[in-house]
VEXGURO-36717 format. One record per atom (N, C-alpha, C): x, y, z; residue in three letters. Coordinates in nm, 4 decimals, decimal comma. Example, Ala and Ser with C-alpha at 12.3 -4.5 7.8 and 13.67 -1.06 7.14 Angstrom:
BEGIN
REC / 1,3190 / -0,5690 / 0,7800 / ALA .
REC / 1,2300 / -0,4500 / 0,7800 / ALA .
REC / 1,3200 / -0,3300 / 0,7800 / ALA .
REC / 1,2850 / -0,2250 / 0,7080 / SER .
REC / 1,3670 / -0,1060 / 0,7140 / SER .
REC / 1,2900 / 0,0030 / 0,7870 / SER .
This chain:
BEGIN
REC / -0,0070 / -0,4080 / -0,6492 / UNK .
REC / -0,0516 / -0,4861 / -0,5358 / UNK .
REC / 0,0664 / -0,5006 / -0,4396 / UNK .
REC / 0,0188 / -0,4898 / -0,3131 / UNK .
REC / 0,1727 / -0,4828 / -0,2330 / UNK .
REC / 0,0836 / -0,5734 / -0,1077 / UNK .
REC / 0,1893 / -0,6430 / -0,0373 / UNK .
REC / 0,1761 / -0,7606 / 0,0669 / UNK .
REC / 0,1783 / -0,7123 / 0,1834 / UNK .
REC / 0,0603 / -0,7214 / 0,2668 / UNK .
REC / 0,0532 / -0,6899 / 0,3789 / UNK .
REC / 0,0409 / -0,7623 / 0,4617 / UNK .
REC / -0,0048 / -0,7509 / 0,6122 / UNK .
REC / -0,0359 / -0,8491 / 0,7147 / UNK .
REC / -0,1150 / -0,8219 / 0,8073 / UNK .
REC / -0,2423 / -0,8450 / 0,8050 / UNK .
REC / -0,3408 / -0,7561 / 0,9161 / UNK .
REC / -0,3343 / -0,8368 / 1,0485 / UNK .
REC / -0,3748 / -0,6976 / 1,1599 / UNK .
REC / -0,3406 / -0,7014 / 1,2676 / UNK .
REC / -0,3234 / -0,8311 / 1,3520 / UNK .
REC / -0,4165 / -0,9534 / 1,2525 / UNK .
REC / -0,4404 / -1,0672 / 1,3885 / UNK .
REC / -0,3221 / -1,1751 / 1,2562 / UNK .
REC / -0,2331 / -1,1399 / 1,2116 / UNK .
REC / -0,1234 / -1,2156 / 1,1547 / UNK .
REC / -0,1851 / -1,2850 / 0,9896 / UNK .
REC / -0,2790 / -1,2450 / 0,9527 / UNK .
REC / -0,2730 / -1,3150 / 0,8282 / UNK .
REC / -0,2938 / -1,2733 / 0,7197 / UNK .
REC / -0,2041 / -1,2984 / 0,5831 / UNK .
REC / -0,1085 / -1,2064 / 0,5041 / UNK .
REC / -0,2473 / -1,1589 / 0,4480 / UNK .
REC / -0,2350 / -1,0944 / 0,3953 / UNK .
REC / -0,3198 / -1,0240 / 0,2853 / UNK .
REC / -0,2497 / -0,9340 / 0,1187 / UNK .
REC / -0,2928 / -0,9197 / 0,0333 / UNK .
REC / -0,2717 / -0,8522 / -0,0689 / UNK .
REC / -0,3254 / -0,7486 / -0,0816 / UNK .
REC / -0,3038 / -0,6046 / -0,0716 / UNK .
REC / -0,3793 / -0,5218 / -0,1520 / UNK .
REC / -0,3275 / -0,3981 / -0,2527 / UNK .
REC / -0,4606 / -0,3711 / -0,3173 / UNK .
REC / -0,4236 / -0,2933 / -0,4268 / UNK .
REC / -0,3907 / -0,1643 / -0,4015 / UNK .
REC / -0,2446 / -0,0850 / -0,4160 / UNK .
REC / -0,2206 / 0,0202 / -0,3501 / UNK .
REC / -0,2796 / 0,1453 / -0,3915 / UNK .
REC / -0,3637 / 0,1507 / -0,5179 / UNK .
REC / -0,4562 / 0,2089 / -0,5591 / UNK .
REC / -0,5423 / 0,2872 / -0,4931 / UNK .
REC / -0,6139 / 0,1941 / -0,4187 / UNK .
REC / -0,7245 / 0,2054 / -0,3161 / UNK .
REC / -0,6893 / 0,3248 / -0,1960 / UNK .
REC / -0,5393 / 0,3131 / -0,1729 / UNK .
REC / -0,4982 / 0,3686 / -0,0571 / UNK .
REC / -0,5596 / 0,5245 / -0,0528 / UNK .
REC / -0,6603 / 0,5740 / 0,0635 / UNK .
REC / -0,6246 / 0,7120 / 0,0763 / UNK .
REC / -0,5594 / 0,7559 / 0,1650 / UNK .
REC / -0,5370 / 0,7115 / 0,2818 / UNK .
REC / -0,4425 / 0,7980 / 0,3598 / UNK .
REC / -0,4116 / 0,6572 / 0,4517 / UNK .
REC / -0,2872 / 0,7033 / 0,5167 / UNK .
REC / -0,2237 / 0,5850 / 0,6897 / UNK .
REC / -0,2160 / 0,6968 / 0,7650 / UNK .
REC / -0,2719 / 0,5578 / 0,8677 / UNK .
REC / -0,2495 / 0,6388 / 0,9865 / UNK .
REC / -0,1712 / 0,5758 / 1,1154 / UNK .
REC / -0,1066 / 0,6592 / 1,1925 / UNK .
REC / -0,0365 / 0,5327 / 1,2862 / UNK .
REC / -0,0873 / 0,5680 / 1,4412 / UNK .
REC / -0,1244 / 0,5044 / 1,4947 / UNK .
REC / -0,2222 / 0,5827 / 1,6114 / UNK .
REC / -0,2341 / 0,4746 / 1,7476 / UNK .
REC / -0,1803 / 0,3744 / 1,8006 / UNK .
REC / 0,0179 / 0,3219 / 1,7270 / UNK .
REC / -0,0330 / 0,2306 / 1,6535 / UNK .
REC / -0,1569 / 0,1571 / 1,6134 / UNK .
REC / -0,1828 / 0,0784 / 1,5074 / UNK .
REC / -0,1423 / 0,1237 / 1,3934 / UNK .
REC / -0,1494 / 0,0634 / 1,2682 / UNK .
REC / -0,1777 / 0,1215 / 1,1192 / UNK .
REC / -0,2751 / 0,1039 / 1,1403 / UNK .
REC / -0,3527 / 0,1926 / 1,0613 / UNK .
REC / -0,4643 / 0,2299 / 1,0091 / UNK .
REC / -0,4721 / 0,2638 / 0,8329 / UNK .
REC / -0,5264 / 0,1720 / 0,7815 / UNK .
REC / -0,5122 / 0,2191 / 0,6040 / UNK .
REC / -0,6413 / 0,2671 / 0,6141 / UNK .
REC / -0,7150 / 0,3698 / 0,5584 / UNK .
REC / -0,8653 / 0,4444 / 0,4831 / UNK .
REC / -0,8115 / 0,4326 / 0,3326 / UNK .
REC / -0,9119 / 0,3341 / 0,3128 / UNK .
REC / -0,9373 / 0,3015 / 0,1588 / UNK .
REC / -1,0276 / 0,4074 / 0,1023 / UNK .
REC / -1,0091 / 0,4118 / -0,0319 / UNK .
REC / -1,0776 / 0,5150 / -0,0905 / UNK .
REC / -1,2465 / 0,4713 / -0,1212 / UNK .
REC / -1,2485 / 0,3557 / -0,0792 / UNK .
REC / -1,4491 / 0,2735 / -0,0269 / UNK .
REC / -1,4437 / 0,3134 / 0,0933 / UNK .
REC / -1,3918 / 0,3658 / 0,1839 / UNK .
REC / -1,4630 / 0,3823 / 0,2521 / UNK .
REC / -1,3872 / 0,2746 / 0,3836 / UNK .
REC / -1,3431 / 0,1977 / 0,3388 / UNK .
REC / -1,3094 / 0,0659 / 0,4821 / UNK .
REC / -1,1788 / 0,1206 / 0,4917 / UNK .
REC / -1,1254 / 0,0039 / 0,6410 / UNK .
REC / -1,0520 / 0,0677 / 0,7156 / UNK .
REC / -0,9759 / -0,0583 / 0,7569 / UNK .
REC / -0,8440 / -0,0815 / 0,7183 / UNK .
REC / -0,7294 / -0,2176 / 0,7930 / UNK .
REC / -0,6609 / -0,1776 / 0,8616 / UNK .
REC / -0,6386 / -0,2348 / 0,9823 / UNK .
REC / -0,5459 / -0,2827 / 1,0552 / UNK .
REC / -0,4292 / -0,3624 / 1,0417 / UNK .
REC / -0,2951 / -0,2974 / 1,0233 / UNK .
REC / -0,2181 / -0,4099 / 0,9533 / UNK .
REC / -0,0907 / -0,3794 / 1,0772 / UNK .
REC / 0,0353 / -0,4783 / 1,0730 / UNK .
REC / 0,1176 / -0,4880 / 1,1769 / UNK .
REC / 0,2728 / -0,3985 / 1,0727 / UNK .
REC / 0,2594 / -0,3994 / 0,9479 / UNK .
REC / 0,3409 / -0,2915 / 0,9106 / UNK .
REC / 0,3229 / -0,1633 / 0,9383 / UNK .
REC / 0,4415 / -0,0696 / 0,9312 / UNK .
REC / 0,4461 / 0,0439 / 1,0133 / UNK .
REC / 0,4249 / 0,1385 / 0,8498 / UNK .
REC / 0,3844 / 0,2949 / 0,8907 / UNK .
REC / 0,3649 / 0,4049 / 0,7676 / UNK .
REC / 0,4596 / 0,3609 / 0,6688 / UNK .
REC / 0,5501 / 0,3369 / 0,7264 / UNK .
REC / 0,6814 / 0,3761 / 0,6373 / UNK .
REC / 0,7138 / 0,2566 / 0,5208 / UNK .
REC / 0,7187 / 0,0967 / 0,6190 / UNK .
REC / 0,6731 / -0,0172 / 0,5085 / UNK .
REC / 0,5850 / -0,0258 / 0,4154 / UNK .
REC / 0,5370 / 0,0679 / 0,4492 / UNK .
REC / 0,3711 / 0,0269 / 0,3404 / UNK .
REC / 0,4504 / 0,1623 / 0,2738 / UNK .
REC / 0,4570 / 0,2871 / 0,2414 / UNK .
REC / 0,5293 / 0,3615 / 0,1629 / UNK .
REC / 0,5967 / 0,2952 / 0,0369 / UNK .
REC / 0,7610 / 0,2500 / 0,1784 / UNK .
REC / 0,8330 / 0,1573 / 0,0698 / UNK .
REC / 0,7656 / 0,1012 / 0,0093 / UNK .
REC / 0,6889 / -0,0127 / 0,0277 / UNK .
REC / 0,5862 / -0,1292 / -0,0731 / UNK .
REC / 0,5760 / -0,0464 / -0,1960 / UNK .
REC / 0,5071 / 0,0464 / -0,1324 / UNK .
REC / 0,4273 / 0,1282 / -0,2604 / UNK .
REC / 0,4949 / 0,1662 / -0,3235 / UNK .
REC / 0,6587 / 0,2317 / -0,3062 / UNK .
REC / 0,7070 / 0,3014 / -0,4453 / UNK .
REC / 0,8335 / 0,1817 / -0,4755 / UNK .
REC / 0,8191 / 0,0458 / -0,4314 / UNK .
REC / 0,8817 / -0,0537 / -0,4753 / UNK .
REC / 0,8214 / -0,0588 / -0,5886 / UNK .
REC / 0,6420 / -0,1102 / -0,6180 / UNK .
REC / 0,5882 / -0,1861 / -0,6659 / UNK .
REC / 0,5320 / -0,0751 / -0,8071 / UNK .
REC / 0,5427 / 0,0330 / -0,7431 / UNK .
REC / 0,4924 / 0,1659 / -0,8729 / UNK .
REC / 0,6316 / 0,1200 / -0,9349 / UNK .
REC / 0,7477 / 0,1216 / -0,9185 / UNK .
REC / 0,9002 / 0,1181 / -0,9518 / UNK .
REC / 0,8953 / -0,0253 / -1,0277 / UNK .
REC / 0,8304 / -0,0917 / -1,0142 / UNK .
REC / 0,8571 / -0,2237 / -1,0814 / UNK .
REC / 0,7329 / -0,2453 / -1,1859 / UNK .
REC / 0,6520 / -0,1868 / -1,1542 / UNK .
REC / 0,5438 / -0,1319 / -1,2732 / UNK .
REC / 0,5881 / -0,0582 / -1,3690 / UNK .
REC / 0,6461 / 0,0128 / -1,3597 / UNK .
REC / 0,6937 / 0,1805 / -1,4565 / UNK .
REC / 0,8166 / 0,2205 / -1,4085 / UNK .
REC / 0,9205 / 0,1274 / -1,4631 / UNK .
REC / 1,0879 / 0,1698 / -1,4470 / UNK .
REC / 1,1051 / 0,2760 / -1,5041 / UNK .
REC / 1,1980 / 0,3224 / -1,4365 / UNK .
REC / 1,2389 / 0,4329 / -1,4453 / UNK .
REC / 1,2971 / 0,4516 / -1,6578 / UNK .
REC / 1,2832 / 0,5540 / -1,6671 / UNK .
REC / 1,2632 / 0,5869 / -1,7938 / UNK .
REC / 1,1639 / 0,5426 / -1,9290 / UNK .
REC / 1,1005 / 0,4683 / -1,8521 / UNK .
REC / 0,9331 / 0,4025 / -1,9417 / UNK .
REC / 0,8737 / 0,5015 / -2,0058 / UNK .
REC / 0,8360 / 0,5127 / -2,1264 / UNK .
REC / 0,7723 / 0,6003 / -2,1662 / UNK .
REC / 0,6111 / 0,5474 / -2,2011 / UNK .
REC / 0,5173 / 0,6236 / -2,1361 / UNK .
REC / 0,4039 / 0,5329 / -2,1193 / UNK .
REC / 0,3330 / 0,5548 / -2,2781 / UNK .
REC / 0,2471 / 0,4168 / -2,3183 / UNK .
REC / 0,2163 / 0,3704 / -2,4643 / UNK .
REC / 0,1230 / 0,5417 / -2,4789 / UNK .
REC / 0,1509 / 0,6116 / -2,6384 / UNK .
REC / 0,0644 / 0,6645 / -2,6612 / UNK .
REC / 0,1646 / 0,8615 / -2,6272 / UNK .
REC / 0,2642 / 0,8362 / -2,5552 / UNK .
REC / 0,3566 / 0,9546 / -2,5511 / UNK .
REC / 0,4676 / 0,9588 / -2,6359 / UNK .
């Protein structure tokens, strides 16, 4: 889950899961993998970082996942 802020200022959470593609068009644009569509005031690149902060703090580096 990574912290966002849609376009009209108020925070939101979402699951970076969902993400299928950004777009910057000069808004963000997130396309969720349902189908919907946010507007947020972070740029491609923040929401990136977020994302391989929060994969990184999920599954440190050298984790060996249960079952390998």
């Amino acid at each position: 889950m990574i912290h966002l802020t849609r376009i009209n200022h108020v925070p939101m959470v979402l699951n970076s899961d969902l993400i299928e593609h950004i777009e910057a068009t000069p808004d963000t644009v997130i396309s969720l993998t349902n189908g919907q569509k946010l507007i947020v005031l972070e740029t491609a690149d923040e929401i990136i970082r977020k994302v391989i902060d929060f994969r990184r703090r999920i599954h440190p580096c050298g984790a060996v996942p249960p079952g390998e």
